[in-house]
C-alpha positions as CSV (number, residue, x, y, z in Angstrom):
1,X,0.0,0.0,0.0
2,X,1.1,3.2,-1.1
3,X,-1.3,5.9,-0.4
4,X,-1.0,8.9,2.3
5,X,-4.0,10.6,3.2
6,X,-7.2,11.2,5.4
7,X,-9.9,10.0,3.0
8,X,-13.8,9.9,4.1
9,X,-16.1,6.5,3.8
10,X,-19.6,5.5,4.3
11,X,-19.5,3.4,7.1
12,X,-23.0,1.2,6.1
13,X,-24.2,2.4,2.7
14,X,-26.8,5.1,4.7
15,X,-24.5,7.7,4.1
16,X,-23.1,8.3,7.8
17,X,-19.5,9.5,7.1
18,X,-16.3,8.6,9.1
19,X,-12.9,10.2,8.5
20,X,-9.9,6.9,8.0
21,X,-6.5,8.0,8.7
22,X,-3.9,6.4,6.3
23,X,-0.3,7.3,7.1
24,X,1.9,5.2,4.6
25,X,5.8,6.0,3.5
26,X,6.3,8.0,0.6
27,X,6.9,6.6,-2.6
28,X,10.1,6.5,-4.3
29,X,10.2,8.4,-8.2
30,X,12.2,5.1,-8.5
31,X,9.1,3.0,-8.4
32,X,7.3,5.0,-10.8
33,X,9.7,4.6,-13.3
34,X,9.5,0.9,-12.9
35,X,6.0,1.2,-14.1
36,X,5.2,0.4,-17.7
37,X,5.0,3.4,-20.3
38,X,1.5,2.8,-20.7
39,X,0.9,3.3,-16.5
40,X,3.3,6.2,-16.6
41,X,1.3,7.5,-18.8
42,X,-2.3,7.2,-17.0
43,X,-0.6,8.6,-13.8
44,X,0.3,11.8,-16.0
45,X,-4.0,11.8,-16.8
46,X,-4.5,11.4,-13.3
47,X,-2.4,14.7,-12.7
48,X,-3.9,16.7,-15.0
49,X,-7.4,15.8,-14.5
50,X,-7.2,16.7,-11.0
51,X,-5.4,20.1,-11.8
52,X,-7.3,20.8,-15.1
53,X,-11.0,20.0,-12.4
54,X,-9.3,22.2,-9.6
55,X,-8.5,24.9,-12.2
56,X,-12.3,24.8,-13.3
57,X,-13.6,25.0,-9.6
58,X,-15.0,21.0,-10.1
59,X,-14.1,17.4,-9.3
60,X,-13.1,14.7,-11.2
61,X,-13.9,11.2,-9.4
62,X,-12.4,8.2,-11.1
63,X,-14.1,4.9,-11.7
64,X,-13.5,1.4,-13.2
65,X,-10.5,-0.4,-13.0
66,X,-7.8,2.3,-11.8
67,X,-10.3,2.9,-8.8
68,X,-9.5,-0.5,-8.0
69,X,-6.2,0.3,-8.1
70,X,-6.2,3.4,-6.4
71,X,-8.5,2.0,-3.8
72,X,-5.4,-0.8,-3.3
73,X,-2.5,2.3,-3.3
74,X,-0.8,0.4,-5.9
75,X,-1.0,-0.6,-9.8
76,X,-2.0,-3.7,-9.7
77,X,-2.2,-4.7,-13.5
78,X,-1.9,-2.5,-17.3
79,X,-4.5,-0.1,-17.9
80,X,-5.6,0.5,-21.4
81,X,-8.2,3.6,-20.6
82,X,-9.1,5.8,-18.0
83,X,-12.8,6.5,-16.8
84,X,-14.3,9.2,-14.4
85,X,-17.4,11.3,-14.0
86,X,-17.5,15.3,-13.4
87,X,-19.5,17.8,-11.3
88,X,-21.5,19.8,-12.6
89,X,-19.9,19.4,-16.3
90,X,-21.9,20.9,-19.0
91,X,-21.6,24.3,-17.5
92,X,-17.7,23.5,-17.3
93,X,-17.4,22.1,-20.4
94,X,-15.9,24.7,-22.9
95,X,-13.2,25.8,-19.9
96,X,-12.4,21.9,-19.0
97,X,-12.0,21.3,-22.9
98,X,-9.6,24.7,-23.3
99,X,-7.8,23.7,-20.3
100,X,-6.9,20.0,-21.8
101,X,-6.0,21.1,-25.0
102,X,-3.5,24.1,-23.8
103,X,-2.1,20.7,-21.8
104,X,-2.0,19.1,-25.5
105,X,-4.3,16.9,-25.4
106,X,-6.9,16.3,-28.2
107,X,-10.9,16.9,-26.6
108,X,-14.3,15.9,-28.4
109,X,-17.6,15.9,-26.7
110,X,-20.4,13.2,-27.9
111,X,-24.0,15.1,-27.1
112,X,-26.1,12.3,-27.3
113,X,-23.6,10.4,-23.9
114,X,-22.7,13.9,-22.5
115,X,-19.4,12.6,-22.4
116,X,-16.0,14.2,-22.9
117,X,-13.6,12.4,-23.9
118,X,-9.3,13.4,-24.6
119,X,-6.6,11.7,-25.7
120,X,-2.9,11.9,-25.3
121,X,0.5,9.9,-26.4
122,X,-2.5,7.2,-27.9
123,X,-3.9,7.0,-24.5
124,X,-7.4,8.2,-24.0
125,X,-10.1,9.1,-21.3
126,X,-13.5,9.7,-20.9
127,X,-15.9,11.5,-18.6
128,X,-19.9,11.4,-18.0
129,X,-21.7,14.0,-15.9
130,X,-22.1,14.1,-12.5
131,X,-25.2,15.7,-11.0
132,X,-26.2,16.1,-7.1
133,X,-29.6,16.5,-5.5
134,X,-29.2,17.2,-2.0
135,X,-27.2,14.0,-0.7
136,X,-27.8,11.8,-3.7
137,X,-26.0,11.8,-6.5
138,X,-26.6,11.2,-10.0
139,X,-24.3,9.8,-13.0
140,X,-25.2,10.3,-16.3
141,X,-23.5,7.4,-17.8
142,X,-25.3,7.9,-21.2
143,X,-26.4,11.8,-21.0
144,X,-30.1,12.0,-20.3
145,X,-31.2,9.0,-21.1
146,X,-29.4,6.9,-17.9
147,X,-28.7,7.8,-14.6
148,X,-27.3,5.7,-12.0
149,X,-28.5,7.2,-8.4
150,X,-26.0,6.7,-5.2
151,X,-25.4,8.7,-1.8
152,X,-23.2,11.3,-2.2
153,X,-21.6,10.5,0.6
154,X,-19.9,7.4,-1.4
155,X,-17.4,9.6,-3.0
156,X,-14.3,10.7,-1.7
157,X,-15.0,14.3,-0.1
158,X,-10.5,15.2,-0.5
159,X,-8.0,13.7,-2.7
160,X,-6.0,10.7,-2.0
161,X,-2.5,10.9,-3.0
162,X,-1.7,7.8,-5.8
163,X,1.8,8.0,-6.9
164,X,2.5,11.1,-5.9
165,X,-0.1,12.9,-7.9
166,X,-3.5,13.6,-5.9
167,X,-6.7,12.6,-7.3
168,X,-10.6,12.1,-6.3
169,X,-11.8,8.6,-6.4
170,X,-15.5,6.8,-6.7
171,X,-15.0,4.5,-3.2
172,X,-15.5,1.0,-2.3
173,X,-19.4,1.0,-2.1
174,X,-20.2,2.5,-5.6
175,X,-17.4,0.3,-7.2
176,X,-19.0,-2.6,-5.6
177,X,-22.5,-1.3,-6.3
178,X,-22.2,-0.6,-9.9
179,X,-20.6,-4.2,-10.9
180,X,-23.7,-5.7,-8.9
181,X,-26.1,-3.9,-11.1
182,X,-24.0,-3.8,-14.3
183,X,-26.6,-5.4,-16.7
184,X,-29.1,-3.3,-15.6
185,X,-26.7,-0.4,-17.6
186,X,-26.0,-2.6,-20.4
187,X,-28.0,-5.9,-20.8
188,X,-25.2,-7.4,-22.8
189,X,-22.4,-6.9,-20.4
190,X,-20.7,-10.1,-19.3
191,X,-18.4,-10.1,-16.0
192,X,-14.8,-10.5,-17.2
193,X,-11.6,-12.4,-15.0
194,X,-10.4,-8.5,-14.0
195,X,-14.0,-8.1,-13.0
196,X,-14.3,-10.5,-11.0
197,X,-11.1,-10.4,-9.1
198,X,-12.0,-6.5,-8.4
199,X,-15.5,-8.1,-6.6
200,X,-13.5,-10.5,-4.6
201,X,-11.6,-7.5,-3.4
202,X,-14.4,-5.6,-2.9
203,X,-15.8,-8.3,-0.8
204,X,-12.9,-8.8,1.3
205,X,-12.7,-5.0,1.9
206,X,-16.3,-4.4,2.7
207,X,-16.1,-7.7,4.8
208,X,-13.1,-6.0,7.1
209,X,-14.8,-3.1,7.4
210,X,-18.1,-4.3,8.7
211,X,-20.1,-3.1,6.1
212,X,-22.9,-5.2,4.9
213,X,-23.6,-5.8,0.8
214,X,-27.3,-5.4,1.0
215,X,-27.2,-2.0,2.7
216,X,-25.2,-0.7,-0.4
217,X,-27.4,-2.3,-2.9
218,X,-30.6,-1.0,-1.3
219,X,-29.0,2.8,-1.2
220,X,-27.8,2.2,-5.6
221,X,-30.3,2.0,-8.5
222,X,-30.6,3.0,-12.1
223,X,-32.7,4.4,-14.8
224,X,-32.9,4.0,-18.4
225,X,-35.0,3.0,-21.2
226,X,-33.2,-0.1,-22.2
């Protein structure tokens, strides 16, 4: 484990909070270099999302397989693509766009997903909107026409630090949430051998910390027309 910092967590899915204190040795520049150019490369994203959503007064949480790996302080296996949602991002969109590309990286927005998406170095990322109501919140994961619906409270409320860079991540109840109720986002979706290892470790975590599967699953649902 590699990560240094106070992050908070929903202690049962109902969205009471409680601060965990992580004080972990810093990591050498050494070890990143050990990484694989691809990796490198996704920690660089990771950087500049977080200062590219600071700049534009927003946050960036990251989902999918490198909040796995964030969530574990350590890259764990290659990542070919790099997935997040953003507060609030439609009325950020033209100043998060300008900020990428004076960071040179290439920016198109699909309307129909609300998603912007940039690419760098042939590595690429993509972001939905994020909406809140009160405490819940609400990813668009294809524009209007799907929502997923969590607490709030699930996301991280200050950045971790992952390799020296700092960056907002989704948390252990919506990653665990959202694989449980995959096919009701996409009926064709079939549970690959990363996913399941990332549920196993999800398991074990929410097993250690006391926290009970069903209380997330009755606190996540989704809408769409499919």
């Amino acid at each position: 484990m590699i990560s240094s910092v106070k992050v908070c967590r929903s202690v049962d899915g109902s969205g009471h909070n409680i601060v965990e204190s992580i004080i972990l040795p810093s990591l050498p520049q050494e070890v990143i270099k050990m990484q694989s150019k691809n990796n490198q490369g996704y920690l660089q994203f990771l950087n500049d999302i977080y200062e590219v959503s600071n700049a534009c007064s927003t946050k960036t949480y990251i989902w999918g397989g490198m909040a796995i790996d964030i969530l574990k302080g350590e890259l764990t296996r290659e990542h070919n693509d790099l997935d997040g949602f953003t507060l609030n991002m439609l009325e950020r969109l033209n100043d998060l766009s300008a900020r990428y590309e004076n960071l040179g990286y290439e920016t198109s927005f699909l309307e129909e997903f609300h998603m912007l998406k940039i690419k760098k170095g042939g590595l690429h990322a993509a972001f939905n909107r994020l909406d809140i109501d009160g405490d819940v919140a609400m990813w668009r994961h294809i524009g209007e026409q799907g929502t997923v619906y969590f607490p709030f409270s699930w996301l991280d409320c200050i950045p971790r630090n992952f390799y020296h860079t700092q960056t907002y991540c989704s948390g252990i109840n919506f990653e665990y949430g959202f694989r449980k109720i995959a096919r009701l986002l996409n009926p064709e979706w079939k549970e690959r051998e990363k996913d399941h290892i990332a549920l196993e470790y999800l398991e074990e975590r929410l097993s250690n910390d006391g926290i009970e599967a069903k209380s997330i699953l009755k606190s996540i649902w989704s809408y769409n027309p499919f």
